[in-house]
N, C-alpha and C positions, 0 to 999 in steps of 0.2 A: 408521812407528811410531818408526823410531831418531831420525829430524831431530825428531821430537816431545819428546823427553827433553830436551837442551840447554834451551830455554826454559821447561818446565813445573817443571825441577829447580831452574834458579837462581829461579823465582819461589816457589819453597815451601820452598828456604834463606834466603833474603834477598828480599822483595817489590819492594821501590824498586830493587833490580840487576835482580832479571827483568821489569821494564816495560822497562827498557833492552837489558835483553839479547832479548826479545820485539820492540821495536821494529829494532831491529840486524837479526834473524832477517828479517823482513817486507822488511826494504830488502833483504835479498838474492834473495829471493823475488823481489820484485817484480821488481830487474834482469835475473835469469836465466826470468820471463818474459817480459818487454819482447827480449830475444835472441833468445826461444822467438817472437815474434812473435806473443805472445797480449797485445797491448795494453791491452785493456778491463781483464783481470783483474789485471793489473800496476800498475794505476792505482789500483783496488778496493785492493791489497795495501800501496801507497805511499802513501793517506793512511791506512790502518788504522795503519801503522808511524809518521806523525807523531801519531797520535791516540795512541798507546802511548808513545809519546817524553811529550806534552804531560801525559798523564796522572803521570810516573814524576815531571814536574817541578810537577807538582800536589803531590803527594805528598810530594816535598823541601818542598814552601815550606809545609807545613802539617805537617812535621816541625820546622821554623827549622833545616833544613840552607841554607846560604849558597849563594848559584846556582854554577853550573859558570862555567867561561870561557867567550869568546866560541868557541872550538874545538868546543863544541855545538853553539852557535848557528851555525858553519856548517853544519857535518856535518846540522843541520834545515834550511838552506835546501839546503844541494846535493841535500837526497833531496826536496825538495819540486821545483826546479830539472827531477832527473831525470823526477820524476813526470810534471811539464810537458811535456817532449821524447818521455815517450812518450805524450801525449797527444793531443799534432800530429802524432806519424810516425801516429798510428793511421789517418788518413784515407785513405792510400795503400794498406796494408793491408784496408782496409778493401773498397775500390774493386775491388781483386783478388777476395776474396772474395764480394763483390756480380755479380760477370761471372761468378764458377763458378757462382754460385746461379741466376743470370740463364736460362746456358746449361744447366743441371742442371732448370732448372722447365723450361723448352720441349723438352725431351726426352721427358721425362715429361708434356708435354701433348701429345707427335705419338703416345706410345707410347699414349695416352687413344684418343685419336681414332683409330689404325688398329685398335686392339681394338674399338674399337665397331662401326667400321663394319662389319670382317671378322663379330662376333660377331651384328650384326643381319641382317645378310645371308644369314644360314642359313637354309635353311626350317624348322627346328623354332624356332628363337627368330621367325620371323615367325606360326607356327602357335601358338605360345604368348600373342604380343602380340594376337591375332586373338579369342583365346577371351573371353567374359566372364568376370568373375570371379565365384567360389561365393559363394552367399548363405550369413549368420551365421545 
């Protein structure tokens, strides 16, 4: 709720500062999950923060506020740059992820297969499989 304030506040003192201070928020987001190792949503979070960026400078040029320096324009490529890099580290993360799920589903299918067979094997579940079933 508190990291909710900083951006909601500067966007309902001043709207064209909180699209920047909104986009600002989302790139750091985004890096501290790209570190968390949750790559997909850091990605999700890093164009949300150019599309917040591109909007604030919508907003200036349809204000005729004059553009920023090119010092935006980097600070929009290096987050787009970062966005990139966690876009390719994702595969390897990924790949990890995919071998627990791998190992995690054939567990769960050996733990299928010995409850059945244990569970068919009983004589009341064969004395139950044996009966017909009640007419409607």
């Amino acid at each position: 709720m508190a990291q909710q304030f900083l951006p909601i506040s500067a966007g309902a003192i001043r709207p064209s500062l909180g699209a920047f201070v909104a986009s600002a928020w989302l790139i750091l987001i985004a890096v501290n999950l790209a570190l968390g190792g949750h790559f997909d949503i850091a990605v999700r979070d890093g164009v949300l923060a150019i599309s917040a960026y591109a909007l604030a400078r919508f907003e200036q040029a349809r204000a005729g506020v004059r553009a920023a320096s090119s010092t935006s324009r980097r600070g929009l490529v290096t987050a787009a740059v970062l966005c990139a890099a966690a876009a390719l580290a994702s595969p390897a993360a990924a790949a990890d992820r995919s071998a627990t799920l791998h190992q995690d589903m054939r567990k769960l299918w050996t733990d299928h297969i010995v409850w059945t067979r244990d569970t068919s094997s009983r004589p009341s579940t064969i004395a139950r499989m044996r009966r017909p079933p009640p007419l409607a």
